[in-house]
VMD Tcl script that builds the backbone (N, CA, C; Angstrom):
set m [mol new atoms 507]
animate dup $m
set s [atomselect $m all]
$s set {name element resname resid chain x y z} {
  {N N UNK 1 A 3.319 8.763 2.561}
  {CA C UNK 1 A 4.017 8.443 1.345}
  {C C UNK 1 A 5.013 7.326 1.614}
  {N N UNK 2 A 5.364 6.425 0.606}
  {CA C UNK 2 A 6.425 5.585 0.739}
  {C C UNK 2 A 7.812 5.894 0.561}
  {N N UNK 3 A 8.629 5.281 1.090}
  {CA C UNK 3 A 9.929 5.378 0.229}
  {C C UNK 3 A 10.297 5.542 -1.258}
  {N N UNK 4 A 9.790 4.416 -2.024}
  {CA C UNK 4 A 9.450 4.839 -3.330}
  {C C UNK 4 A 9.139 5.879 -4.235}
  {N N UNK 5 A 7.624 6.501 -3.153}
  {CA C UNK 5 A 6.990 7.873 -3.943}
  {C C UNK 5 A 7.788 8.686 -3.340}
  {N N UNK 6 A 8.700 9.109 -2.275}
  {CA C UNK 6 A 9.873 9.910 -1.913}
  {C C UNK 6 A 11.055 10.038 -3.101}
  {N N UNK 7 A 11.289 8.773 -3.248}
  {CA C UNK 7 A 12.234 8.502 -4.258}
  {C C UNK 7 A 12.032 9.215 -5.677}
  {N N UNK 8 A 10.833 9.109 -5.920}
  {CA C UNK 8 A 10.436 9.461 -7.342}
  {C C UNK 8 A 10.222 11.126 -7.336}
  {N N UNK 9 A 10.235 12.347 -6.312}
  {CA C UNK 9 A 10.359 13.365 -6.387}
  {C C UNK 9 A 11.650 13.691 -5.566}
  {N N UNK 10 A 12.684 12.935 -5.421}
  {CA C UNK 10 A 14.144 13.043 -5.436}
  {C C UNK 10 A 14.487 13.066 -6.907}
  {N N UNK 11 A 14.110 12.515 -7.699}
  {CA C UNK 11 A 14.763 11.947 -8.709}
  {C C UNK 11 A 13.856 12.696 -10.139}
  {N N UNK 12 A 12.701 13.574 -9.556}
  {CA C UNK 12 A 12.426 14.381 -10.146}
  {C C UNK 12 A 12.747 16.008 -10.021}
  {N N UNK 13 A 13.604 16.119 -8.924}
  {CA C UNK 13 A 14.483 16.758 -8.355}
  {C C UNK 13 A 13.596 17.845 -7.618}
  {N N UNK 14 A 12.483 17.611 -6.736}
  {CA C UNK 14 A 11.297 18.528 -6.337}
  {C C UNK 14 A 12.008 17.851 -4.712}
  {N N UNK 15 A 12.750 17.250 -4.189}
  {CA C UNK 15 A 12.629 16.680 -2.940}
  {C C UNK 15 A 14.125 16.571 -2.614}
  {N N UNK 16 A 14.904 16.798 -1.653}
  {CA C UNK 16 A 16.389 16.469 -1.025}
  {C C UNK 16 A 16.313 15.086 -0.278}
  {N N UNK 17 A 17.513 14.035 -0.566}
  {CA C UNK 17 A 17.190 13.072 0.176}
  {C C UNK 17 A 17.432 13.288 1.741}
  {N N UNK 18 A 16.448 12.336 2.268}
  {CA C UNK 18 A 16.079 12.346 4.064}
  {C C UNK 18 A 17.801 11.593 5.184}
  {N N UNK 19 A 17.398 11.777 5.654}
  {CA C UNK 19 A 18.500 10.824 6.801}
  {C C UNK 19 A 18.087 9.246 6.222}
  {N N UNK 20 A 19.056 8.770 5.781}
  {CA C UNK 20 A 18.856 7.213 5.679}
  {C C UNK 20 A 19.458 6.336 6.399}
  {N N UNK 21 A 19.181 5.463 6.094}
  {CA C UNK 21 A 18.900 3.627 6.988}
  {C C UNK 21 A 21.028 3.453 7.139}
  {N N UNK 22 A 21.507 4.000 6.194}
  {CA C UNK 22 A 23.158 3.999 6.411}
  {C C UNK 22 A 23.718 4.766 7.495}
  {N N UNK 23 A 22.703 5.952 7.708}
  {CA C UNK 23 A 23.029 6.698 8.663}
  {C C UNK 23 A 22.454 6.469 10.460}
  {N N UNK 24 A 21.208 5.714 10.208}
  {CA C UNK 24 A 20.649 5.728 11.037}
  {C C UNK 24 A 19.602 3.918 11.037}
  {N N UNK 25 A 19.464 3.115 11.157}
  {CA C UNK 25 A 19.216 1.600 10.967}
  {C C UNK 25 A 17.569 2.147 11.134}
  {N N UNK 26 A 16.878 2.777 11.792}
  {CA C UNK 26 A 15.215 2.994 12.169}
  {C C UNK 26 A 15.245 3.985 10.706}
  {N N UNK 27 A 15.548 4.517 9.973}
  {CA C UNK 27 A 15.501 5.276 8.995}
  {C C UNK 27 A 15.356 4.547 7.862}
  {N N UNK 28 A 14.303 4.362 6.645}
  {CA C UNK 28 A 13.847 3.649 5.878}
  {C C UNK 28 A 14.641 4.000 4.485}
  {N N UNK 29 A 14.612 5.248 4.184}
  {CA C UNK 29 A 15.217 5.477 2.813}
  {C C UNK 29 A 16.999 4.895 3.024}
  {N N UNK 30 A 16.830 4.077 1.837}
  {CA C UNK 30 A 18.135 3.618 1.695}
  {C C UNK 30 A 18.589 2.072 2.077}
  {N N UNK 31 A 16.797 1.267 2.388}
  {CA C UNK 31 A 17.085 -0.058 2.677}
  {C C UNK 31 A 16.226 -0.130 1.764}
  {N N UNK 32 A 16.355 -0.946 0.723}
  {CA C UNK 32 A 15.955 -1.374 -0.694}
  {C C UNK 32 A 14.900 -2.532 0.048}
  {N N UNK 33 A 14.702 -3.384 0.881}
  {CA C UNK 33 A 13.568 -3.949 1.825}
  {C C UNK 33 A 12.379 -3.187 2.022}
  {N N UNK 34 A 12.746 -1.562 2.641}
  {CA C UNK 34 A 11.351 -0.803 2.830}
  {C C UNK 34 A 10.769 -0.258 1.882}
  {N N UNK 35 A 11.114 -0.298 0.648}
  {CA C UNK 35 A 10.178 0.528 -0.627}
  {C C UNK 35 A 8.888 0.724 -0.006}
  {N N UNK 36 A 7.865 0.025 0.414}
  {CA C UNK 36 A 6.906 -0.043 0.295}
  {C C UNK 36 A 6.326 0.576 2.010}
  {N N UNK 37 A 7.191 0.801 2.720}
  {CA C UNK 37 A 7.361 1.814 3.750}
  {C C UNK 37 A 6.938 2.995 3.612}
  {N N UNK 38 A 6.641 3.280 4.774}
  {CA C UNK 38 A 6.428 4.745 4.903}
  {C C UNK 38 A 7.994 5.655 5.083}
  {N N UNK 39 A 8.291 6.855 4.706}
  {CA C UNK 39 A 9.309 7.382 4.038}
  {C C UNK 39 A 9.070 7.822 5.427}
  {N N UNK 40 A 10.380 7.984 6.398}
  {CA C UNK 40 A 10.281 8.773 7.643}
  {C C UNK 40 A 11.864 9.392 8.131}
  {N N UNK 41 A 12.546 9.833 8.874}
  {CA C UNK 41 A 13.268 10.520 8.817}
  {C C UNK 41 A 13.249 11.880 8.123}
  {N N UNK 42 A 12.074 12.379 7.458}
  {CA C UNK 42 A 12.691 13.726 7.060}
  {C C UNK 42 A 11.688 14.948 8.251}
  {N N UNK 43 A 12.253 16.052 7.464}
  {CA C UNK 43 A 12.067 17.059 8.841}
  {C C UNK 43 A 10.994 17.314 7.367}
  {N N UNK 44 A 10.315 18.660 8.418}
  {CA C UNK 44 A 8.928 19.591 8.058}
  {C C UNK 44 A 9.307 20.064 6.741}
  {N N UNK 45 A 10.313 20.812 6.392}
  {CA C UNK 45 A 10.543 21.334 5.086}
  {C C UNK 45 A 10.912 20.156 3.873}
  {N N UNK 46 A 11.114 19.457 4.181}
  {CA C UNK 46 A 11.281 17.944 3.004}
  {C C UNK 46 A 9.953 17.438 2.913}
  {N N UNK 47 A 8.758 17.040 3.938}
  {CA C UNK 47 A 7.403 16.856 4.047}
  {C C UNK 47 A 6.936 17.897 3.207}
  {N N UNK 48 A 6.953 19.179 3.299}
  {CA C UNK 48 A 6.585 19.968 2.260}
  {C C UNK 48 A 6.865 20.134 0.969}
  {N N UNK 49 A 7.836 20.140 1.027}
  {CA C UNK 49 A 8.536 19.709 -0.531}
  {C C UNK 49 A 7.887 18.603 -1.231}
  {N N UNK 50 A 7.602 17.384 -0.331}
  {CA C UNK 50 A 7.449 16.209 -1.359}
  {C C UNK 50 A 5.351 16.781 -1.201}
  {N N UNK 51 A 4.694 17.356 -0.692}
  {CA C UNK 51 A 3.142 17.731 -0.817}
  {C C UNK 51 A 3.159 18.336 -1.798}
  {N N UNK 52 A 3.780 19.954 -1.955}
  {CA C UNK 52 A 3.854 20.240 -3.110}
  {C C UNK 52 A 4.054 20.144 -4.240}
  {N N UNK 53 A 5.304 19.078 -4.784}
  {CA C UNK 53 A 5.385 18.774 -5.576}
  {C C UNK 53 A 3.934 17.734 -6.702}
  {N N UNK 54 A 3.274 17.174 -5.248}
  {CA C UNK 54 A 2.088 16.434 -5.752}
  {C C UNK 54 A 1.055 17.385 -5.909}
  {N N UNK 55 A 1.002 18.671 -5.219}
  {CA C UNK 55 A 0.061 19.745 -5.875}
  {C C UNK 55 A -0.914 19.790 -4.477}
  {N N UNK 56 A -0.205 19.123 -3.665}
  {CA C UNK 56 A -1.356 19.468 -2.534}
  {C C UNK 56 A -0.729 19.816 -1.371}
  {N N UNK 57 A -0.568 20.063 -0.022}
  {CA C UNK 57 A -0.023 20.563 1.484}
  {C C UNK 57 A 0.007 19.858 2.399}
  {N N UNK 58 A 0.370 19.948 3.278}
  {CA C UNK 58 A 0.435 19.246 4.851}
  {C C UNK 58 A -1.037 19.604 5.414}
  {N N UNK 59 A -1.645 18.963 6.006}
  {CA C UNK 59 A -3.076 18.903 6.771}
  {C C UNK 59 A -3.255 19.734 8.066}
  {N N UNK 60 A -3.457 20.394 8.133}
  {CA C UNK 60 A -3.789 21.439 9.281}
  {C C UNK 60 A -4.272 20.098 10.788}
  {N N UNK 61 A -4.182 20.537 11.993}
  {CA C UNK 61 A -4.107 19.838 13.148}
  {C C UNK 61 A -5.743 19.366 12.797}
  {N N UNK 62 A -5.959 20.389 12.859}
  {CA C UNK 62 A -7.635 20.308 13.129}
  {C C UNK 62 A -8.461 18.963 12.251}
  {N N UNK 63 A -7.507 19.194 10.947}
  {CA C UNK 63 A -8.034 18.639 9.713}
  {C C UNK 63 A -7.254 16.866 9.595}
  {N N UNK 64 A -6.617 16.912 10.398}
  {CA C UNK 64 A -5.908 15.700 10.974}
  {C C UNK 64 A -6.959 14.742 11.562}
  {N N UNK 65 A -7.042 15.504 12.229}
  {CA C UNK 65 A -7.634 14.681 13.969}
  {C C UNK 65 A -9.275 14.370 13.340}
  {N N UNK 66 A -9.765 15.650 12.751}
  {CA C UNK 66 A -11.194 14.670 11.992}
  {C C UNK 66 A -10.697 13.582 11.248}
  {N N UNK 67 A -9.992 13.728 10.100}
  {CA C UNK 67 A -10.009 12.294 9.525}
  {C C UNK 67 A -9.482 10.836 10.601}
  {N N UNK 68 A -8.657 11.411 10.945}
  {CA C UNK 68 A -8.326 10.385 11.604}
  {C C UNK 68 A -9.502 9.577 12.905}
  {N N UNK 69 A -10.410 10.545 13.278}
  {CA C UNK 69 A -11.004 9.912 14.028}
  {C C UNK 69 A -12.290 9.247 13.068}
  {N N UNK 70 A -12.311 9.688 11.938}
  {CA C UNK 70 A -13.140 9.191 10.909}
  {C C UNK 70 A -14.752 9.117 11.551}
  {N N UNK 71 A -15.618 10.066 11.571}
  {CA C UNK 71 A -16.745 10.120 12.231}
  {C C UNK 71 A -16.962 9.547 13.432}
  {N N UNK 72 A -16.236 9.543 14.023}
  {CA C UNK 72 A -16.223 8.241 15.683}
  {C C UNK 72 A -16.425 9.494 16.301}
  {N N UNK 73 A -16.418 9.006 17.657}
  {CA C UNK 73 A -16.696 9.808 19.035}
  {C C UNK 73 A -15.177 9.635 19.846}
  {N N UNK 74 A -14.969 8.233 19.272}
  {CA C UNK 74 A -14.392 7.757 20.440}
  {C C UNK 74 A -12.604 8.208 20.317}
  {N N UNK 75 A -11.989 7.865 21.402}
  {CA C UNK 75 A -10.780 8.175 21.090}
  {C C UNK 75 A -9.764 7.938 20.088}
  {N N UNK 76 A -10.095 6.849 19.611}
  {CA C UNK 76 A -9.735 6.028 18.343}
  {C C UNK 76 A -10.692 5.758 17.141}
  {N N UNK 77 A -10.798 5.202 16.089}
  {CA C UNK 77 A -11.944 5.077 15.166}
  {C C UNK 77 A -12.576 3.753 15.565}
  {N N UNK 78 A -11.720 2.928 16.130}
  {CA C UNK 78 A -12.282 1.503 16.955}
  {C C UNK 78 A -12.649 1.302 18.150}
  {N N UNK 79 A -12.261 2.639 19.228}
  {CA C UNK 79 A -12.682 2.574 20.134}
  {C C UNK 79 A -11.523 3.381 21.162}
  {N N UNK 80 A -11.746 2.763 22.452}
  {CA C UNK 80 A -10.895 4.035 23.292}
  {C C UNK 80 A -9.586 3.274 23.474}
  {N N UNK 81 A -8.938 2.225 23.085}
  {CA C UNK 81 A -8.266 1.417 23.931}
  {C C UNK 81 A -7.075 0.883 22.164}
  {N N UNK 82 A -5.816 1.177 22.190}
  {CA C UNK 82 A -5.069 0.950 21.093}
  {C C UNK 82 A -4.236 -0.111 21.327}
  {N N UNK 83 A -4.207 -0.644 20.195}
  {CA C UNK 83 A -3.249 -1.969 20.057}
  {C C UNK 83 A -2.618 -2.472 19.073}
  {N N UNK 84 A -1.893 -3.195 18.876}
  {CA C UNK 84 A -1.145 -3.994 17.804}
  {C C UNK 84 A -2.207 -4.694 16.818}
  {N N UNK 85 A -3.244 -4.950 16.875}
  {CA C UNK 85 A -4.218 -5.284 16.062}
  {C C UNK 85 A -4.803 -4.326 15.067}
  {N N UNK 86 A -4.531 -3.021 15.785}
  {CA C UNK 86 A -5.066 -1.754 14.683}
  {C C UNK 86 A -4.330 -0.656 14.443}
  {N N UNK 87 A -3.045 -0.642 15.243}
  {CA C UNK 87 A -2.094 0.195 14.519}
  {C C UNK 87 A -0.461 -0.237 15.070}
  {N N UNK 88 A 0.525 0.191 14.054}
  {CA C UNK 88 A 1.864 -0.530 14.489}
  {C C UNK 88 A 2.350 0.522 15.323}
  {N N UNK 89 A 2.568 0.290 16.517}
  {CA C UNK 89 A 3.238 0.897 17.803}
  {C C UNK 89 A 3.930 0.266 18.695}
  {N N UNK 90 A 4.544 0.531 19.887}
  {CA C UNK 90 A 5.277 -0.316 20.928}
  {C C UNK 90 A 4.043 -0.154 22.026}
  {N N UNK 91 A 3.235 -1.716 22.044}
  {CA C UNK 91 A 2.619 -1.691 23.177}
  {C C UNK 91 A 2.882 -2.285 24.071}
  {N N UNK 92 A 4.117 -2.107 24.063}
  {CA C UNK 92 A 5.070 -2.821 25.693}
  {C C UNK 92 A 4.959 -4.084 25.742}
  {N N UNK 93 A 4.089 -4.733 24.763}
  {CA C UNK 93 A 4.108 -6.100 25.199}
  {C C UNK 93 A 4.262 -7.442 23.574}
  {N N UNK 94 A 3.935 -6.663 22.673}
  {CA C UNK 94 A 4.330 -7.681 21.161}
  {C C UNK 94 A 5.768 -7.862 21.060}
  {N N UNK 95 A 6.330 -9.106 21.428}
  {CA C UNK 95 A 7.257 -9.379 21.113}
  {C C UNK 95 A 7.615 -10.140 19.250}
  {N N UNK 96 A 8.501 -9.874 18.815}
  {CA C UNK 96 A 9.071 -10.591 17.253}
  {C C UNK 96 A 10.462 -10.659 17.565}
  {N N UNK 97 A 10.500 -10.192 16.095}
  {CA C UNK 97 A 12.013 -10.539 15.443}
  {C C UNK 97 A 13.207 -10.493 16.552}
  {N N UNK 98 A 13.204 -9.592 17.363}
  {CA C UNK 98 A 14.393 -9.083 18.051}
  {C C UNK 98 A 13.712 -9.310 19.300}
  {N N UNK 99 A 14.603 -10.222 19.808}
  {CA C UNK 99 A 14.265 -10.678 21.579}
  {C C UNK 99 A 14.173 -9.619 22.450}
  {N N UNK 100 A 12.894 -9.400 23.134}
  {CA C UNK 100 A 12.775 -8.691 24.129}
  {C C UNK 100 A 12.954 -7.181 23.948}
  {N N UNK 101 A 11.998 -7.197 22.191}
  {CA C UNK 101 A 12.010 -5.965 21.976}
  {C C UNK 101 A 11.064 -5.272 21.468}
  {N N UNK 102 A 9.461 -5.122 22.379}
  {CA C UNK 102 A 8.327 -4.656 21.513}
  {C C UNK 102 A 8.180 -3.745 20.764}
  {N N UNK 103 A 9.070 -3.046 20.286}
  {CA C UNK 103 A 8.640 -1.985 19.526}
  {C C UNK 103 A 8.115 -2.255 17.871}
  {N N UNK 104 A 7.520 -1.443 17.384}
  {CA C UNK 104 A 7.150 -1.862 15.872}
  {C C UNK 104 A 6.036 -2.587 16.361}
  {N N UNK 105 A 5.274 -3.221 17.059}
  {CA C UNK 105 A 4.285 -4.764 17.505}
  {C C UNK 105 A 5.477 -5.678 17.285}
  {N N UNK 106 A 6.574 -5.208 17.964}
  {CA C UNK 106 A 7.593 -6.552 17.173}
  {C C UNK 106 A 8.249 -6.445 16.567}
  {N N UNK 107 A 8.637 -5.905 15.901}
  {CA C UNK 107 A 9.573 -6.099 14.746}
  {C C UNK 107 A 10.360 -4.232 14.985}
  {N N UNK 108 A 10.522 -3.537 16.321}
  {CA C UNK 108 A 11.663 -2.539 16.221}
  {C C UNK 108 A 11.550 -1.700 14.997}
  {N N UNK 109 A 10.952 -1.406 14.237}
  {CA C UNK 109 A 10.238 -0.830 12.951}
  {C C UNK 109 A 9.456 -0.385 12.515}
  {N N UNK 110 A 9.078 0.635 11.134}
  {CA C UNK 110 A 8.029 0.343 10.706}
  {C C UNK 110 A 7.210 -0.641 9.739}
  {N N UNK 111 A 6.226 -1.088 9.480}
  {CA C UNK 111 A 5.774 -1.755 8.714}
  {C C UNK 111 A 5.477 -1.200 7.547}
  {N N UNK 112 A 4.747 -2.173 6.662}
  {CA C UNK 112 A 4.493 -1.575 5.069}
  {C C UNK 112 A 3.564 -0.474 5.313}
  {N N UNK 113 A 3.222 0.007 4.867}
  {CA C UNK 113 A 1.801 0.995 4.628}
  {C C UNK 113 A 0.876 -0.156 4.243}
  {N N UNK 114 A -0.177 -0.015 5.290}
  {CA C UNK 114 A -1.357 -0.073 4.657}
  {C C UNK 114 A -1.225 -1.627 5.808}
  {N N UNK 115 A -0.443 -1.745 7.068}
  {CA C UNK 115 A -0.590 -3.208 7.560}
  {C C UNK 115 A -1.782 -3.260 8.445}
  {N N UNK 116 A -2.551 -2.548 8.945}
  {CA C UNK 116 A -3.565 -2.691 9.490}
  {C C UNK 116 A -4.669 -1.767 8.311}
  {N N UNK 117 A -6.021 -2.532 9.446}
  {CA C UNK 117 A -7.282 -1.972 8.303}
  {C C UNK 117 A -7.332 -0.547 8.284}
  {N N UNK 118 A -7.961 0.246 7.083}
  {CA C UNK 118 A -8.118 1.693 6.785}
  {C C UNK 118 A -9.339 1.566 8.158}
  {N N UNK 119 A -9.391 3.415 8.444}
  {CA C UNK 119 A -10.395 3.484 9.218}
  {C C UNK 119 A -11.403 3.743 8.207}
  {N N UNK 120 A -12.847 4.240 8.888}
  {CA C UNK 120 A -14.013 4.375 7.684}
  {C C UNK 120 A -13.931 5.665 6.768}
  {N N UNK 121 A -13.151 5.848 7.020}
  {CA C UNK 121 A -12.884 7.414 5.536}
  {C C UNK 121 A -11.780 6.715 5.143}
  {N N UNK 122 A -11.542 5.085 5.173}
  {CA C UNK 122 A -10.737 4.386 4.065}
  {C C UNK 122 A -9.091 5.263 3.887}
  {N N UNK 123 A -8.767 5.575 5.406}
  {CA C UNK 123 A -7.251 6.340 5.331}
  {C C UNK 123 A -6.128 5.020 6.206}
  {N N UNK 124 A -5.589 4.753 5.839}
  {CA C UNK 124 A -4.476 4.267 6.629}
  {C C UNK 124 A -3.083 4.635 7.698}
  {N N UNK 125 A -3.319 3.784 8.450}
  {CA C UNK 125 A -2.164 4.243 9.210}
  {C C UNK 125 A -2.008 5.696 9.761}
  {N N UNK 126 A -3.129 6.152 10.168}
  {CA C UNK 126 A -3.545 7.408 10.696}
  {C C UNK 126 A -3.000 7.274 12.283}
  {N N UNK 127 A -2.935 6.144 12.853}
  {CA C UNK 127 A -2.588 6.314 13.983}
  {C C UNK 127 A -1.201 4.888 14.143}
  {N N UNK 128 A 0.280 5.382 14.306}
  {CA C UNK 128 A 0.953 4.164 14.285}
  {C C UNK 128 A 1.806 4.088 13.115}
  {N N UNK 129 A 3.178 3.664 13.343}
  {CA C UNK 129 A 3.749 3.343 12.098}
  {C C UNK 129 A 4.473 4.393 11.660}
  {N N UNK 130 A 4.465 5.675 11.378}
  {CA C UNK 130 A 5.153 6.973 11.617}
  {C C UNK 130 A 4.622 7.917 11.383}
  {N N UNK 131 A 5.066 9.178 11.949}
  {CA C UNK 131 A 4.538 9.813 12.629}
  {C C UNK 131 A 4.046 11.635 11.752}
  {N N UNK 132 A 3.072 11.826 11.679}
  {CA C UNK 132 A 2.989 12.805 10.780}
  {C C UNK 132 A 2.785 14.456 10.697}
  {N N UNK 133 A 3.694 15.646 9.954}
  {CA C UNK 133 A 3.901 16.730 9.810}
  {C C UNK 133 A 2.767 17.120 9.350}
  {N N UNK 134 A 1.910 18.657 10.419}
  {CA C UNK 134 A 1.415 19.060 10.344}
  {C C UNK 134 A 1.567 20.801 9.616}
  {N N UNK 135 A 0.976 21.388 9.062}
  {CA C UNK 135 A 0.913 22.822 8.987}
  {C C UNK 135 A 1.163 23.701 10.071}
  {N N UNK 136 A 0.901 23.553 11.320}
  {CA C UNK 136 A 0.353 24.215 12.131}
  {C C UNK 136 A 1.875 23.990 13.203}
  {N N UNK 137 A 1.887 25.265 13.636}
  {CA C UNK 137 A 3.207 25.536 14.636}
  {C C UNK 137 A 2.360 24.805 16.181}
  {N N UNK 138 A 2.864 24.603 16.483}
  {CA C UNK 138 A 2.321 24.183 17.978}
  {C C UNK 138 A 2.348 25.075 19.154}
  {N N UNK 139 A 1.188 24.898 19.789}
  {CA C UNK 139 A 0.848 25.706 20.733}
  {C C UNK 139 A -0.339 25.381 21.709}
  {N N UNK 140 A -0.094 24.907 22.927}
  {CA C UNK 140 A -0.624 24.434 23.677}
  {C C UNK 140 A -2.041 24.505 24.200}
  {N N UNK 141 A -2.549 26.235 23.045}
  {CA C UNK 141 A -3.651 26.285 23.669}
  {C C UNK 141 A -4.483 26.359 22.553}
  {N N UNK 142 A -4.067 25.470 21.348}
  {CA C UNK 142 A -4.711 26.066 19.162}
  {C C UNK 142 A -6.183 25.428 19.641}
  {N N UNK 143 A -6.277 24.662 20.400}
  {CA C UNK 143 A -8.024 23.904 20.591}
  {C C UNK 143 A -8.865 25.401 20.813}
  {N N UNK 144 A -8.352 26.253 21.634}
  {CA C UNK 144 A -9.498 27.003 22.666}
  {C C UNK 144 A -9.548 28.064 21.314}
  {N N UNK 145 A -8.052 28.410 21.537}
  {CA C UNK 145 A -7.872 29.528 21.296}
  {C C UNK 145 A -7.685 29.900 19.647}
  {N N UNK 146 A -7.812 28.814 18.662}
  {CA C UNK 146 A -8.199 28.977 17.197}
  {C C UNK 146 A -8.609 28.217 16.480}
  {N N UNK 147 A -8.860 26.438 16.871}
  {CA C UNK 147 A -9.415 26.187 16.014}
  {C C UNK 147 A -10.720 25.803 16.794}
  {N N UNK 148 A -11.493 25.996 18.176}
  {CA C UNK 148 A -13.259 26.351 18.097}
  {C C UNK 148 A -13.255 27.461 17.664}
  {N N UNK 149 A -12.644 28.903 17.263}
  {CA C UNK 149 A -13.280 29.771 16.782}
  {C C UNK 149 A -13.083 29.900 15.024}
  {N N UNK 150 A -12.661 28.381 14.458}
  {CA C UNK 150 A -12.901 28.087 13.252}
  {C C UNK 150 A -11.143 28.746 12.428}
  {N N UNK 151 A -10.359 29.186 12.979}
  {CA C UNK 151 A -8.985 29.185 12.804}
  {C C UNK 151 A -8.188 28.087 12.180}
  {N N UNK 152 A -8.330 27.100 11.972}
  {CA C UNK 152 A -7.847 25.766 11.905}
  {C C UNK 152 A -6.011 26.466 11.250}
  {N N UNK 153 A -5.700 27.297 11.267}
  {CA C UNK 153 A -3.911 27.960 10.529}
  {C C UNK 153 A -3.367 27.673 12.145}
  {N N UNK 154 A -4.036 28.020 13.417}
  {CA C UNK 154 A -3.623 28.854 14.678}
  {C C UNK 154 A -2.295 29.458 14.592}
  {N N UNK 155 A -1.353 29.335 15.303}
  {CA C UNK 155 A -0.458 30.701 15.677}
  {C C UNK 155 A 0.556 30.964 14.367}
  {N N UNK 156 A 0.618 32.276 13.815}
  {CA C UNK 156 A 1.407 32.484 13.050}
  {C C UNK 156 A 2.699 32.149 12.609}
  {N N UNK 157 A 3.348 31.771 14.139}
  {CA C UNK 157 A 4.847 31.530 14.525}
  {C C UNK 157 A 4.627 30.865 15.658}
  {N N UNK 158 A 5.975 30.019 15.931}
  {CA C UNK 158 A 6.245 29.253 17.221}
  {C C UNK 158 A 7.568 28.494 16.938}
  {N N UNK 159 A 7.839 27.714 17.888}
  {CA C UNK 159 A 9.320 27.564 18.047}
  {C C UNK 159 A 9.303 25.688 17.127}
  {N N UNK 160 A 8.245 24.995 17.301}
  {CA C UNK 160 A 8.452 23.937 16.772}
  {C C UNK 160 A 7.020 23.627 15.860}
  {N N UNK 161 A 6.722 22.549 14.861}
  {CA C UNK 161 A 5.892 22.165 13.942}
  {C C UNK 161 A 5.069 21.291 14.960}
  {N N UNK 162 A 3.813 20.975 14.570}
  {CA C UNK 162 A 2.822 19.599 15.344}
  {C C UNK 162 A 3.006 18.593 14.560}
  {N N UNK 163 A 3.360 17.604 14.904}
  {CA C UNK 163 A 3.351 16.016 14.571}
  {C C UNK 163 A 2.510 15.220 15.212}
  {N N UNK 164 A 1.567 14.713 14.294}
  {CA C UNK 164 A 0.194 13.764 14.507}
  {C C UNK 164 A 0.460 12.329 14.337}
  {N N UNK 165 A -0.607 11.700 15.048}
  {CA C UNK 165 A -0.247 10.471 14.574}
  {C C UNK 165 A 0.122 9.249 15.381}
  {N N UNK 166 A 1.534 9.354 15.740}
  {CA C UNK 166 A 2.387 8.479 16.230}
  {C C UNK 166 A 3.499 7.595 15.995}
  {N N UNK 167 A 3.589 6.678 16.191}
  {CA C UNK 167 A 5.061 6.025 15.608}
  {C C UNK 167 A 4.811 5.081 16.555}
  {N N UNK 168 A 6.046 3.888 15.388}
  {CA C UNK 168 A 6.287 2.515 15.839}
  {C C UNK 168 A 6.961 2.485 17.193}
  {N N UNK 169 A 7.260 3.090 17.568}
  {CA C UNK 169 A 7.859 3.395 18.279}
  {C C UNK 169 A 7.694 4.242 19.606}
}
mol reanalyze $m
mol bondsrecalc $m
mol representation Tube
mol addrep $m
């Protein structure tokens, strides 16, 4: 979601505002520049808030990692090997705006939504750019132990949420 569509279930009063860009400069809500950003700084229960309000949920791990690999094999939907060409991350080596500072591909940030190509299930920014709240509590062993035996919820409880994805950062 963007800043914007964050904005618009703040202001429909279904959403609390996130940590912003006044509080924190890497934090998007609240720099009138990122509208078109991906909305980041908020925790798991604000991510939920703003799903529901649209009538739909956070994506289970399982249900992540297929789309995102979008019928591929491979480690990525382009292949095994990630870069600044197909998703916004710090690959230690894109330098921009800020001297001697790859993060973002450059630019210490995130980018708009949608700056590299969709993969082939036409999703964006699945990998890169910020970083995304899952359903599913984390637990080191949800592959073996619930979602091959078709579980895709796994552990009832746990101490922290799974975040997919990645970041500019």
């Amino acid at each position: 979601m963007t800043v914007s569509e964050y904005e618009a279930c703040i202001d429909a009063g279904n959403c609390q505002p996130p940590k912003d860009h006044a509080r924190n400069k890497y934090c998007n809500f609240g720099d009138e520049s990122r509208l078109t950003h991906p909305v980041n700084c908020v925790d798991w229960d604000e991510a939920l808030a703003y799903c529901e309000w649209q009538g739909k949920r956070l994506p289970y791990e399982a249900e992540w990692g297929k789309a995102a690999r979008a019928g591929t094999a491979s480690r990525y939907p382009w292949g095994q090997e990630v870069d600044c060409t197909h998703a916004i991350l710090d690959d230690g080596k894109t330098m921009g705006s800020v001297p001697g500072e790859p993060d973002g591909c450059g630019e210490d940030r995130t980018w708009e939504i949608g700056s590299r190509m969709p993969n082939h299930f036409k999703l964006y920014d699945m990998h890169g750019n910020a970083g995304e709240w899952m359903m599913n509590w984390y637990s080191p062993s949800a592959i073996e132990a619930y979602y091959a035996k078709g579980d895709l919820k796994g552990p009832e409880k746990g101490k922290q949420r799974v975040v997919r994805g990645g970041s500019w950062d």
